[in-house]
C-alpha positions in Angstrom: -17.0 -12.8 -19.3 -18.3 -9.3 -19.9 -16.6 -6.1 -18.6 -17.3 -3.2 -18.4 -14.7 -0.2 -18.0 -14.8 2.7 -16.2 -11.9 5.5 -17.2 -11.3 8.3 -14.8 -8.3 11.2 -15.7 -5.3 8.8 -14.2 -6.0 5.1 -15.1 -8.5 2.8 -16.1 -10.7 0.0 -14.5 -12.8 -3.3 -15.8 -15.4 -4.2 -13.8 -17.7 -7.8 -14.5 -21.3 -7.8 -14.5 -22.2 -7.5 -10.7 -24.9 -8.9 -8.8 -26.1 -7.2 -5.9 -23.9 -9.1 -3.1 -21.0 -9.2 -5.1 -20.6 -4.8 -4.7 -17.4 -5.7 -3.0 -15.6 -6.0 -6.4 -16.1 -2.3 -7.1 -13.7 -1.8 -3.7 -10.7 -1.9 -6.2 -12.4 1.9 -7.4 -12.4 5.0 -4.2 -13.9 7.9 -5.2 -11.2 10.2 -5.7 -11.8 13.5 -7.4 -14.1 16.3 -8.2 -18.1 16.2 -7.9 -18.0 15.0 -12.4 -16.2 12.2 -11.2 -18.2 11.6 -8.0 -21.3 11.7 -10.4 -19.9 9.6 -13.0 -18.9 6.8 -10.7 -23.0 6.6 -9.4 -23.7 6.6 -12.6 -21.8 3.7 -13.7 -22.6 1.6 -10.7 -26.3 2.4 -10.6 -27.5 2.6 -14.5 -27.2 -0.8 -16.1 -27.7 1.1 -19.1 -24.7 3.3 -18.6 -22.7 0.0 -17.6 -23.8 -1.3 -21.5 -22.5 1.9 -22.9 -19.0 1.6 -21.8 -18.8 -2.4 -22.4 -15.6 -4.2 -24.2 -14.9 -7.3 -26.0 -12.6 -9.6 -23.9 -10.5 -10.3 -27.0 -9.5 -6.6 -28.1 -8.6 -5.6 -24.1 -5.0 -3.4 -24.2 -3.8 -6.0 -21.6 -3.0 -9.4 -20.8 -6.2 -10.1 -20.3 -5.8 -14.4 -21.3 -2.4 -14.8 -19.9 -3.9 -13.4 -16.1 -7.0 -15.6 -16.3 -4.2 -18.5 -16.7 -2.5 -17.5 -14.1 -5.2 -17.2 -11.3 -6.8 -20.3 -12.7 -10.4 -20.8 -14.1 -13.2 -20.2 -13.6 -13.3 -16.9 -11.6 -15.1 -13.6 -11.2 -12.5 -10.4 -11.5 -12.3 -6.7 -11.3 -9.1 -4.9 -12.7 -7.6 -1.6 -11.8 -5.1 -0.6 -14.3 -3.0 1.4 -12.5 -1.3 5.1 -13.0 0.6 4.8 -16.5 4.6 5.1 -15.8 7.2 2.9 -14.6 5.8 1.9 -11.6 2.4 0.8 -13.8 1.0 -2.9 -12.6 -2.7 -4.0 -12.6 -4.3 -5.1 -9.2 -7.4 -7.4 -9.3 -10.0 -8.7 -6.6 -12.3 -11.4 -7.8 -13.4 -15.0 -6.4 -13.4 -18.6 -7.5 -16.8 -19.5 -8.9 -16.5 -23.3 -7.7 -15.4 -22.3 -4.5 -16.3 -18.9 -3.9 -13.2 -18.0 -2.2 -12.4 -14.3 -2.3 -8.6 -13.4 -3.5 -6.8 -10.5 -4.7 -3.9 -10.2 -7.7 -0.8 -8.4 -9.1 0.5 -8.1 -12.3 3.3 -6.3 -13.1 4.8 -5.9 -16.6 7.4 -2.8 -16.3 11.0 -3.6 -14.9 10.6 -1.1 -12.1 7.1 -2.3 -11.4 8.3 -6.1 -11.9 10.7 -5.8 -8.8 8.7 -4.1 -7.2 6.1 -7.3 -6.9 9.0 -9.3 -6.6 10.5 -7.2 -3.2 6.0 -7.8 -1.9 6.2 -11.6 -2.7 9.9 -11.7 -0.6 7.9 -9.5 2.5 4.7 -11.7 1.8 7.0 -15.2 2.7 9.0 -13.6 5.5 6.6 -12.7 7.1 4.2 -15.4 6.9 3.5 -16.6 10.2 3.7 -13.2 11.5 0.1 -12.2 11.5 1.2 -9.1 9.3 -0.3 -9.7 6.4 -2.2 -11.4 4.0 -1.6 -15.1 3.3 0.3 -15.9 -0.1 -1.9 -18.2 -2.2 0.4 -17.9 -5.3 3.4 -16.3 -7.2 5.4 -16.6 -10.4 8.3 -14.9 -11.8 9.5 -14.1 -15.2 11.3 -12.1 -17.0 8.8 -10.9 -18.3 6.0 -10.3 -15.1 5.7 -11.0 -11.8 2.7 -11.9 -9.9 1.1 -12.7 -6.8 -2.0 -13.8 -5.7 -3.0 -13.3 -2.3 -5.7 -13.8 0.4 -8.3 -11.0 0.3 -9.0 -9.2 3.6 -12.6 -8.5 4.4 -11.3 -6.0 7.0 -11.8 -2.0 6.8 -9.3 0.9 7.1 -8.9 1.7 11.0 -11.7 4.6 12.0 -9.0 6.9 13.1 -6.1 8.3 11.7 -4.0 9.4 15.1 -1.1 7.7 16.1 -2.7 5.1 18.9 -1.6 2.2 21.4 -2.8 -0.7 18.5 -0.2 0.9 15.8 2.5 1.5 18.2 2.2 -2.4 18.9 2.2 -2.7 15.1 5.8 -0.7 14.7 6.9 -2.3 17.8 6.1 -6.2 15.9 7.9 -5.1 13.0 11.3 -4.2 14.7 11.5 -7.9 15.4 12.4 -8.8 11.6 14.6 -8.5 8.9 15.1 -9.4 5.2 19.1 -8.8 4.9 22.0 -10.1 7.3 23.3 -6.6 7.8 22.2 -5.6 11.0 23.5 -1.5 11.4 23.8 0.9 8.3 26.5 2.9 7.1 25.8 5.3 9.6 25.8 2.8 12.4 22.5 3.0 12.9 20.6 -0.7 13.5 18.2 -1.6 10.7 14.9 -3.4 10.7 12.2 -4.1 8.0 10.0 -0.7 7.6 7.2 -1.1 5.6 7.6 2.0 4.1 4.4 3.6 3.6 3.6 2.9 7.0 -0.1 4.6 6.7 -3.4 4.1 7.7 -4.3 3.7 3.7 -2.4 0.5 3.7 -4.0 -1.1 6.9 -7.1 -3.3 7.0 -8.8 -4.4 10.4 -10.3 -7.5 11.1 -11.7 -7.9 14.3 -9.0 -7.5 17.1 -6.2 -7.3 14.7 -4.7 -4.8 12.1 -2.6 -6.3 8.5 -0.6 -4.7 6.6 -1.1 -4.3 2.3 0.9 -3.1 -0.3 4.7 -3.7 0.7 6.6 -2.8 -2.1 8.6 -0.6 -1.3 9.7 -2.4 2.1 13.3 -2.9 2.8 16.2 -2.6 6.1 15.9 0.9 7.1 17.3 2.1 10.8 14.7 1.8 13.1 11.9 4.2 14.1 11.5 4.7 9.9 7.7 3.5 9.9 6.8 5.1 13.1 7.9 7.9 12.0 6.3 7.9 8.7 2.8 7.2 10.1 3.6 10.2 12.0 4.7 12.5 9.0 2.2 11.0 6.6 -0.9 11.5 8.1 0.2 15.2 9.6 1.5 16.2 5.7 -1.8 15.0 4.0 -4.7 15.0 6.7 -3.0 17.8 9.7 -1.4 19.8 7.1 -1.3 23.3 9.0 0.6 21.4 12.2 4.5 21.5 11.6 6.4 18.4 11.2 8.5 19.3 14.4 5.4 20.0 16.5 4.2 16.2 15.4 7.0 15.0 16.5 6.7 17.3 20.2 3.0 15.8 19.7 4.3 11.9 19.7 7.5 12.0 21.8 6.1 10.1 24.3 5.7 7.1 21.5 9.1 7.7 20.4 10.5 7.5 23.1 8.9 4.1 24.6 9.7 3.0 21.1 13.6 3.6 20.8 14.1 2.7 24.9 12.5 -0.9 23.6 15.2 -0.8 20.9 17.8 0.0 23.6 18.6 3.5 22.1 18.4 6.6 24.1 19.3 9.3 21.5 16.6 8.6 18.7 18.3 11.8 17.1 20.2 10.1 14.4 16.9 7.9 13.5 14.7 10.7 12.8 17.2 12.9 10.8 17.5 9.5 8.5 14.2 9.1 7.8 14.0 13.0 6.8 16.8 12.7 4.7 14.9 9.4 2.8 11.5 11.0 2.9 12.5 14.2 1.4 14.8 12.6 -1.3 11.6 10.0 -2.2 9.2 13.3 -2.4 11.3 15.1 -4.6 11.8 12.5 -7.0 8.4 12.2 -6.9 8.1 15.8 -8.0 6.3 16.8 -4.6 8.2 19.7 -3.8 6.1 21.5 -1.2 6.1 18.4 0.7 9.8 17.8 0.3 10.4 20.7 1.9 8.5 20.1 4.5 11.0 17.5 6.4 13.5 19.6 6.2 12.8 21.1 9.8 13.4 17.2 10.4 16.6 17.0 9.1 18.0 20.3 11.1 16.4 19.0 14.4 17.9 20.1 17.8 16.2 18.3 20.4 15.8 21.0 23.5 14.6 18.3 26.0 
């Protein structure tokens, strides 16, 4: 199969030679960036001759190439996205079964951190299975070496809006209902429940009436409230970022608080000071300092009402 790769400033991509109808495969690709980028990207997708320029020799790829292809099975049409280099480093891929046609997409993960990290998404991927949550698991092995999954591929689009809405408070409200460990409170005495984790429009696909949920690996038992709370921090941090974290909560109180009364919890207090205390600890490890210090009117909340 011919590829043809496309390197931007933080990874690198292989796309196959694609027909018209098949655009979908260059889905794995948004473009992020300045207006060089923007440029390039048209470039590359439009000028065959620019495609040609920037082909490679399946034998001489820098990854796995052969042992992947064995993996998903024969016979199949992919596009790769190498992901940002570090320990977190896997490669996603979308492609289809030429006999079949049937549409999947793929991880590959070759880094210890990255490697549990797949394995923690296969565990979510099988307990929530029947749950309508996410995508259906076609496939998965495990080594000591890699982990991978294969998974159904959603045809659906990110939800049109970005505000906190009745369709994703049904959404946090579904996920309170499970849980991956037996431990049903933390060491604060707070109860637990499985939180997504980046609980964000980004990682939401619709299809028709319904909304799934993509990329859970860094789910886990955390007290409740921790996704709704993210969606709420998230999308004010990086799309609202002149509105205060404490006015988005004033903003969403009503939410909250049908949320925690569900749970049986009248002093949500506790929950929201937890997932500060996480959220500011995960941004400052991720070096995202300014934004770490947003939660930190979060974590010295006094509720006046």
């Amino acid at each position: 199969m011919t590829l043809y790769k496309f390197k931007t400033f933080t990874t690198s991509y292989y796309f196959p030679k694609i027909k018209k109808e098949e655009e979908w495969l260059y889905g794995l690709y948004s473009t992020y960036g300045g207006k060089l980028s923007r440029v390039y990207w048209l470039l590359f997708k439009n000028i065959a001759f620019v495609r040609w320029l920037n082909v490679v020799d399946v034998n001489k790829l820098s990854f796995p190439y052969k042992d992947i292809c064995k993996l998903i099975g024969k016979d199949c049409i992919m596009s790769f996205n190498m992901g940002s280099p570090g320990p977190l480093q896997k490669i996603s891929i979308i492609g289809y079964e030429c006999f079949s046609g049937n549409k999947f997409f793929a991880k590959y993960s070759q880094k210890p951190k990255a490697i549990e990290l797949t394995k923690n998404e296969i565990q979510i991927y099988k307990l929530l299975e029947n749950s309508g949550l996410v995508p259906v698991l076609l496939d998965s092995k495990l080594d000591k070496n890699f982990a991978f999954l294969k998974a159904e591929f959603l045809n659906g689009h990110r939800p049109p809006q970005t505000f906190f809405n009745e369709e994703i408070f049904k959404l946090c409200i579904k996920l309170k209902e499970f849980r991956i460990g037996k431990e049903k409170y933390s060491k604060d005495n707070l109860k637990l429940s499985l939180s997504h984790g980046d609980f964000c429009p980004w990682n939401m696909l619709e299809e028709g009436d319904r909304i799934r949920l993509i990329d859970w690996e860094q789910a886990k038992d955390r007290p409740l409230g921790f996704d709704l709370f993210t969606y709420i921090a998230q999308v004010t941090n990086l799309i609202n970022p002149n509105v205060n974290l404490l006015e988005a909560i004033e903003n969403h109180r009503q939410y909250i608080e049908r949320y925690f009364i569900s749970c049986g919890i009248s002093n949500w207090k506790p929950y929201l000071i937890a997932f500060a205390v996480e959220s500011k600890a995960f941004k400052l490890m991720k070096g995202s300092i300014d934004i770490a210090q947003r939660y930190d009117c979060l974590i010295n909340f006094e509720d006046k009402k």
